[in-house]
C-alpha positions in Angstrom: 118.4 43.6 57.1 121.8 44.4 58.6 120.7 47.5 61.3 123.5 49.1 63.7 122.7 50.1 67.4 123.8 53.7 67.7 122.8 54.4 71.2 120.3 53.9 73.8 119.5 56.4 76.6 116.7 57.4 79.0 115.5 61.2 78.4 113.0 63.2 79.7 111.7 65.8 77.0 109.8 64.6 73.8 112.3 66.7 71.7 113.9 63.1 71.3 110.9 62.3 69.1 110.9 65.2 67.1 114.6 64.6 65.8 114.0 61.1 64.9 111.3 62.4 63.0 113.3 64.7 61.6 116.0 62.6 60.9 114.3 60.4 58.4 111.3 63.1 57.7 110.7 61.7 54.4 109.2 57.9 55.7 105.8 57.9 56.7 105.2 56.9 60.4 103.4 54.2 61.1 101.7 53.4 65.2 100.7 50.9 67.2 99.3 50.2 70.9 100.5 47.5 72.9 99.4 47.0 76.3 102.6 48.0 77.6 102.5 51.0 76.2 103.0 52.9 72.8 105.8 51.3 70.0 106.3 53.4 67.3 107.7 52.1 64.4 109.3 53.5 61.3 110.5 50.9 58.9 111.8 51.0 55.1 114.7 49.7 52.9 117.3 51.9 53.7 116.7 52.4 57.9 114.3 51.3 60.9 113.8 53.5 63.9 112.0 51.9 67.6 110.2 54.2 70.2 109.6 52.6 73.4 107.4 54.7 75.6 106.8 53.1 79.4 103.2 53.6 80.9 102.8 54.2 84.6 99.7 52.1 86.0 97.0 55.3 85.7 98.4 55.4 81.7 100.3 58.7 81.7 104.0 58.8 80.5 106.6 58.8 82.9 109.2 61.3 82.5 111.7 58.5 82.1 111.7 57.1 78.5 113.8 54.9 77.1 114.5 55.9 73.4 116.4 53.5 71.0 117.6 54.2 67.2 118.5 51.7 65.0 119.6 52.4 61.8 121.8 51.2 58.5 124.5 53.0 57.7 123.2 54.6 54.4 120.8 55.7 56.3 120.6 57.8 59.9 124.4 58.2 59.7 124.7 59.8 56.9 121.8 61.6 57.6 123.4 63.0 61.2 126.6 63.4 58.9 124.6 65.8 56.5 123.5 67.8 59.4 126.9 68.2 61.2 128.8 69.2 57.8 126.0 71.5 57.1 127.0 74.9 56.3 124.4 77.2 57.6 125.6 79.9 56.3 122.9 80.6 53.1 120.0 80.2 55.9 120.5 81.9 58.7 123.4 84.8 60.1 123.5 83.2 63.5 126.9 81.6 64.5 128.2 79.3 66.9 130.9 80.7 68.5 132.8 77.8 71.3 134.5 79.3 73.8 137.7 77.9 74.8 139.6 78.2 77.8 142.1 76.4 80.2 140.8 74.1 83.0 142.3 73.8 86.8 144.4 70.6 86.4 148.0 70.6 88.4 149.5 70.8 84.9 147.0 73.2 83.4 147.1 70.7 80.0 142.9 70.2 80.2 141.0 72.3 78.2 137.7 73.5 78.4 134.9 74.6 76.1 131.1 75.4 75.5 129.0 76.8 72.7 127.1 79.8 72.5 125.0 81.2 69.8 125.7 84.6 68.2 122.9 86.4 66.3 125.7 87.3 63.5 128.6 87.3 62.6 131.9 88.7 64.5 135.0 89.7 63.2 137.0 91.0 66.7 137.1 89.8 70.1 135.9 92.6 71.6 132.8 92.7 69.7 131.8 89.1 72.0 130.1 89.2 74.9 131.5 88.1 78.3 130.7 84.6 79.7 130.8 82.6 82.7 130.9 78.8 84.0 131.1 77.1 87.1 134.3 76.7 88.7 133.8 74.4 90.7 133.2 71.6 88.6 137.0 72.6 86.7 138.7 73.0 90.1 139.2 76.6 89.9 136.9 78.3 92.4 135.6 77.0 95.7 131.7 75.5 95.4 130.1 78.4 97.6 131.8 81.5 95.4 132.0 79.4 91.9 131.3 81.7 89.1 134.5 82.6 86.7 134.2 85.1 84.2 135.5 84.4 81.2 136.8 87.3 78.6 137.1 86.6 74.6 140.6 87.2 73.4 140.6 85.7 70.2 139.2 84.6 67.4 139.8 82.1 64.6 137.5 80.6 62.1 135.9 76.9 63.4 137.6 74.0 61.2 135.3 71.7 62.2 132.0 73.0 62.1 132.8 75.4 59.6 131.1 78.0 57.5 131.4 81.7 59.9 131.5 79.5 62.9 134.6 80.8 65.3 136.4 79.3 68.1 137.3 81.8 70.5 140.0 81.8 73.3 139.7 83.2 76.4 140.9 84.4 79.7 139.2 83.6 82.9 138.5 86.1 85.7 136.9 87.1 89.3 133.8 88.5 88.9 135.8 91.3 90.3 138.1 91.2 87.5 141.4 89.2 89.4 142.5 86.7 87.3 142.2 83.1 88.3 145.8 81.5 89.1 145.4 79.4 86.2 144.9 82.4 84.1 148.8 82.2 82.7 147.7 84.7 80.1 147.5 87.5 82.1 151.1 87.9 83.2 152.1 87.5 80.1 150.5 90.1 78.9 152.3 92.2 81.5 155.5 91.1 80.7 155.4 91.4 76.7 153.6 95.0 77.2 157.5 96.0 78.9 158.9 98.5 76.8 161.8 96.4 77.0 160.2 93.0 75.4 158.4 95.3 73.3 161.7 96.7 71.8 162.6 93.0 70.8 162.0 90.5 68.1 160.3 87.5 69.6 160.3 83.7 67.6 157.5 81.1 68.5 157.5 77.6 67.6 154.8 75.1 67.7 155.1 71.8 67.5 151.9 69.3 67.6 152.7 65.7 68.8 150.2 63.1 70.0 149.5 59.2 69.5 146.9 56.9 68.6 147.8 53.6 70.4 147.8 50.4 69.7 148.5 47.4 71.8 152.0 46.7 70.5 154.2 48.4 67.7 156.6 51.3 67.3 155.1 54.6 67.7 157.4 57.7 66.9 157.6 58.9 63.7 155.8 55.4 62.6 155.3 55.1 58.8 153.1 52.5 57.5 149.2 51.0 57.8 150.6 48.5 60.5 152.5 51.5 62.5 150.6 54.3 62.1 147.5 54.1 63.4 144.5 55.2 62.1 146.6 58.1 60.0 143.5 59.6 58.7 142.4 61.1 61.6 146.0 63.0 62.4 145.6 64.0 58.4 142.6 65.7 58.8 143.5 67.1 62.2 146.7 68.8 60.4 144.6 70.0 57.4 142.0 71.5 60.3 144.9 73.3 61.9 146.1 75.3 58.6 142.8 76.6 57.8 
């Protein structure tokens, strides 16, 4: 049977268990003890999962596990595909809500994000709750006074995970309110709240441009299967952006 190696990793919860389980939870499981340890094995047509539990010497677990899935296409994949196109809308009014914000680089071009789980819906950035991070580990606050406050300033609906799922950009901030130096936002604000910018008619343009490489071949405004590389994901990226 053709299988495909997804990943292997060592983890230190059990959870790992349960979502393989969960993953196929319509095969029975079927166990085994070796003298190295425990193999548990799930096995049809369609997919085959492996669990590897070590033993230490006195026959307790160790915390370190190695875990490996191995699975056909038609089978965990699309079953990890299900779940990630899943809108959970019908079942539940939580939402996931990513905040977004900009990250320390020289150029300020790296962005930042990390998920947070609403209880319901929300329709206005100032219904959202405040948040923090370390910033230290994005270069924007010294490692004994790290924390960065971050403050929701917008909201759009989440093309990619869908359903009332929100991305939500934000502004990052001193726990005693200053704003960060990388926090560009906020002297903007200052400077479009003049009564004098106010007074005027401002146009934006945006303009998205990126490329997927490949080792030889012409790149800008390519046309073609041979020149454009993989076009399907820029596609779907584009149709993402207009929702």
């Amino acid at each position: 049977m053709a299988t495909l190696n997804l990943h292997e990793f060592n983890f230190i919860s059990s959870d790992l268990v349960k979502m393989a389980q969960y993953l196929a939870p319509s095969v029975p499981w079927q166990t085994r003890l070796t003298k190295s340890g425990m193999e548990t094995s799930l096995m049809s047509s369609k997919m085959w999962i492996s669990l590897s539990l070590k033993q230490s010497k006195k026959g307790e677990l160790k915390t370190s596990t190695k875990f490996r899935i191995c699975a056909s296409a038609s089978g965990t994949i699309n079953r990890m595909e299900d779940l990630l196109n899943l809108d959970v809308t019908p079942f539940t009014d939580k939402v996931i809500a990513e905040y977004i914000w900009i990250g320390g680089s020289v150029l300020g071009t790296d962005v930042r994000s990390k998920s947070r789980t609403l209880s319901k819906p929300v329709e206005h950035p100032s219904k959202l709750p405040k948040w923090n991070y370390d910033g230290s580990s994005t270069g924007q606050a010294p490692g004994e006074d790290s924390e960065v406050i971050l403050y929701p300033q917008a909201i759009f609906k989440d093309p990619f995970c869908g359903g009332n799922n929100i991305l939500v950009i934000c502004d990052a901030y001193t726990p005693q309110e200053v704003p960060i130096p990388t926090n560009k936002r906020a002297r903007a604000i200052e400077i479009f709240s003049d009564p004098k910018v106010v007074a005027q008619v401002p146009w934006f343009g945006i303009e998205q441009e990126y490329t997927l490489m490949q080792p030889d071949g012409p790149y800008y405004c390519g046309a073609g299967a041979d020149k454009s590389h993989v076009r399907d994901i820029s596609d779907a990226h584009y149709k993402g952006m207009l929702i």
